[in-house]
C-alpha angles and dihedrals in degrees: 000000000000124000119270119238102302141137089227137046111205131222124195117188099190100042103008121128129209092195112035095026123123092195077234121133086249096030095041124172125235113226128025098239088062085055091048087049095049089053096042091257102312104133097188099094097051125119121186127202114194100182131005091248100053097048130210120326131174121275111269121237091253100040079049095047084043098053088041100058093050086044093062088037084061088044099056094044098049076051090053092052098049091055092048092046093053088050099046088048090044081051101051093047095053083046092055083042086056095034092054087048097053088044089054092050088050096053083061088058113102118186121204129205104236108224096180083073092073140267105307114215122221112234146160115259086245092063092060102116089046086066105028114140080032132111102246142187116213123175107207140144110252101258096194120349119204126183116209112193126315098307105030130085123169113191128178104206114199114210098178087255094067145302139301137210113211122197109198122187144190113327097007089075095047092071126121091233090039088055099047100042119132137186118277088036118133129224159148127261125193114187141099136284121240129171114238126251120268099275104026119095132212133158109277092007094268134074128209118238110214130234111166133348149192136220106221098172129350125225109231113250123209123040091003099050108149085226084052093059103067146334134189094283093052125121114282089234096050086053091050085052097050089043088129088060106034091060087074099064115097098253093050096036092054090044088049088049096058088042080072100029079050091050101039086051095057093051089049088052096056095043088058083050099050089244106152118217119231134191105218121190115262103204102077147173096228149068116228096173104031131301090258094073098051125123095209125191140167120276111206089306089329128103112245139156146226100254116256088195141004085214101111097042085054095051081055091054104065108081088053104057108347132250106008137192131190134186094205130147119267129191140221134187087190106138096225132142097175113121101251094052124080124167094229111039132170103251118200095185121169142185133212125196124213097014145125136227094261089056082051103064095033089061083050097049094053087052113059089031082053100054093044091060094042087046088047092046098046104102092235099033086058091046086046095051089044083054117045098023107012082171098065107127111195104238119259123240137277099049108232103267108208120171112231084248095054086053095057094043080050094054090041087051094062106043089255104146126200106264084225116061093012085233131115110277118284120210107254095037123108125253102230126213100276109052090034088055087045093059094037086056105044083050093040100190128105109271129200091216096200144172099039112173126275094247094060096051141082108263099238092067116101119259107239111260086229110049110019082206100074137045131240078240122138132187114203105221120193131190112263103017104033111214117027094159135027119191141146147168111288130239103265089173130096102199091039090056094047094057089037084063093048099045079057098042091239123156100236089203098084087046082062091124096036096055095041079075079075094049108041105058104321118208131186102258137159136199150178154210127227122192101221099199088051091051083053083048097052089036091046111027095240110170092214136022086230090083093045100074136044103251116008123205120197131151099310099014123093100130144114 
């Protein structure tokens, strides 16, 4: 603000204010360059208060000389800018002159595919070495682009199988469309393969030297530019919006890999085993973790439900063809933020007929121990884990086998209270998240947390032979990321299951076909149910499940 109509501009040095200040005597300056500045450099009028007791004085000859020395310093220097600003704009438009110019050169450039060089063959980026020495074809999105002089182009195409150096020459590079590419383009190379010399790296251990190429859709630059929407510090909400184009960056990318190599190896697991894998529906008719976490919706006029679990459907399904698995989707209208909840997971859940507990955890045991060592010696699940957690070390056997009661004497032990109620641990009472992650992580080795009490688990689960107040139930907690699997002995029993119904206030009617597996030819079996994405956490050190799927969908968040 400038000063109002006054003989006088004022400067306070204790409440004065340069940019909000009026140079009035209620509205003072601070300093008495802003009041120079404010009268064009004429000092006269200026009145200075040092402190609110003393009042305004006028300004001395040095504070003056002072203020006047800086004044003509400011001055220079806006004068300075201002130069430097009219030649960089002088120069910019002379740059847009030459670079229209040199566009409209590059549009005259016409690049043929010499056929005289051999028949090219189209491959994956993966199959490289195979071909290497050999005139190829490869389709990719251009991964990182870097111009070197006037002659000279390196890109790394991505193809979704690897990585792929480009080498791009002479008039290859004066192109229109050579000039305007940006990242995430996609396009067709033609060239041939040669491995690169001892010292030099590049991804895969070849580069393609390029002999023709084609543009097949072009990135927008500017504003879109795919490097202008987001980087590592962005919002995490910017980065849920731009999901779809954050999943091809290499972290992501390599996370969203093992997701498949994780998944394929279960299935594998199971096949060796003789586990058959079943699709069961997921719009359902009845609840499996508690009627507060449904997603209900109408059915054709019906109420019915996502499903929380496949469990009871795969019960269903062994007298039919045996012991079953399935990967299927499970929901949860469960209102958590934290990072190991999503409302949509990836849910391996299996059943086993005519088996213990014992049996039970031993099947549980092989198969995470199994799919760690298909995932590690997989070529790129072993270049994945060296990547993203080098560190990884597969867990030893036997799994730590500690009984629900022993947990809560460890966390009393130790002064760690229930959140809850802020009092030592009862027995009955759940272990939340916190202090069940605190004592998974000071013992750091998986733990079959086992025997918790009948009141804190699911009705469906068996009542212990030796103590009728707890559940062959068992919870696998690993270090970093706590449970990754829940399971437990079944209910055999008829009458069991039916009073298991009533305790939870359940209407047994709908459970018709779930409870006829009592009735028909009942047998002592056991199940569980694996996160994926919190398997992917613990493999890959992921601080949150979030990362660990395509599209997560958590409380807020149903887009993309």
């Amino acid at each position: 603000m400038e000063p109002e109509t006054s003989s006088s501009v004022h400067v306070c040095e204790v409440s004065g204010h340069d940019a909000s200040g009026a140079g009035t005597e209620k509205m003072p300056f601070k300093t008495v360059l802003r009041a120079l500045e404010a009268t064009k450099g004429v000092g006269k009028s200026v009145v200075v208060r040092k402190d609110l007791v003393e009042g305004f004085k006028p300004v001395s000859d040095s504070g003056l000389k002072k203020g006047m020395k800086l004044y003509d310093a400011a001055v220079k220097k806006r004068a300075k800018a201002e130069e430097i600003k009219a030649k960089e704009a002088a120069e910019k438009a002379a740059r847009a002159g030459d670079d229209e110019k040199k566009l409209a050169e590059a549009k005259k450039i016409v690049l043929v595919n010499d056929e005289s060089l051999g028949v090219a063959k189209k491959i994956k980026i993966g199959q490289g070495v195979k071909h290497r020495g050999s005139r190829i074809i490869v389709n990719g999105w251009v991964h990182n682009l870097r111009v070197q002089g006037k002659d000279m182009m390196f890109l790394v195409l991505r193809d979704g199988t690897g990585l792929m150096q480009c080498l791009m020459k002479g008039r290859l590079c004066h192109t229109y469309d050579a000039l305007t590419l940006t990242r995430e383009s996609t396009v067709k190379v033609y060239g041939k393969l040669n491995e690169v010399p001892e010292g030099k790296k590049a991804p895969g251990g070849h580069e393609l030297v390029v002999d023709y190429w084609e543009i097949i859709g072009k990135a927008p630059a500017g504003e879109e530019n795919y490097e202008n929407q987001f980087n590592e510090e962005s919002n995490p909400e910017v980065l849920y919006n731009l999901r779809h184009l954050v999943i091809r960056e290499n972290k992501a990318s390599s996370i969203l890999k093992m997701r498949s190599l994780v998944i394929k190896a279960f299935r594998s697991h199971f096949e060796t085993k003789g586990v058959t894998e079943i699709t069961p529906p997921l719009m359902v008719q009845t609840q499996v973790e508690g009627g507060a976490t449904l997603f209900g919706f109408k059915y054709y006029g019906e109420e019915a439900y996502l499903t929380q679990s496949s469990q009871l459907y795969l019960e269903t399904t062994l007298p039919s063809v045996g012991d079953s698995f399935c990967i299927a989707e499970s929901f949860r209208a469960e209102n958590s933020h934290t990072r190991r909840h999503l409302s949509q997971f990836s849910h391996c859940e299996a059943e086993y007929a005519f088996i213990d507990f014992d049996e039970l955890l031993q099947n549980i045991e092989d198969m995470i121990c199994g799919v760690v060592d298909a995932v590690m010696n997989d070529p790129l699940g072993a270049q994945i884990m060296k990547d993203l957690n080098p560190d990884f070390k597969p867990p030893s056997r036997p799994f730590k086998r500690m009984p629900y009661t022993d947990a809560i004497a460890w966390l009393n032990e130790r002064n760690i209270i229930n959140e809850k109620t802020g009092k030592p641990f009862e027995f009955g009472e759940d272990i939340p998240e916190s202090p069940e992650r605190r004592m998974t992580d000071t013992i750091n080795e998986p733990i079959f947390l086992c025997k918790f009490p009948v009141e804190i688990k699911s009705f469906y689960m068996k009542r212990c032979d030796d103590d009728r107040r707890l559940t062959d139930s068992v919870d696998v907690l690993m270090p970093g990321v706590g449970e990754i699997v829940g399971g437990s002995m079944r209910i055999s029993d008829f009458q069991e299951l039916m009073d298991a119904y009533k305790r939870e206030g359940i209407d047994a009617d709908p459970y018709y076909w779930f409870t006829d597996q009592r009735k028909y030819g009942t047998c002592e079996h056991g199940g569980f149910g694996l996160g994926v994405e919190r398997f992917i956490a613990w493999l890959l050190n992921c601080y949150s499940v979030r990362e660990t799927c395509w599209y997560p969908r958590f409380p807020g968040r149903c887009q993309p």
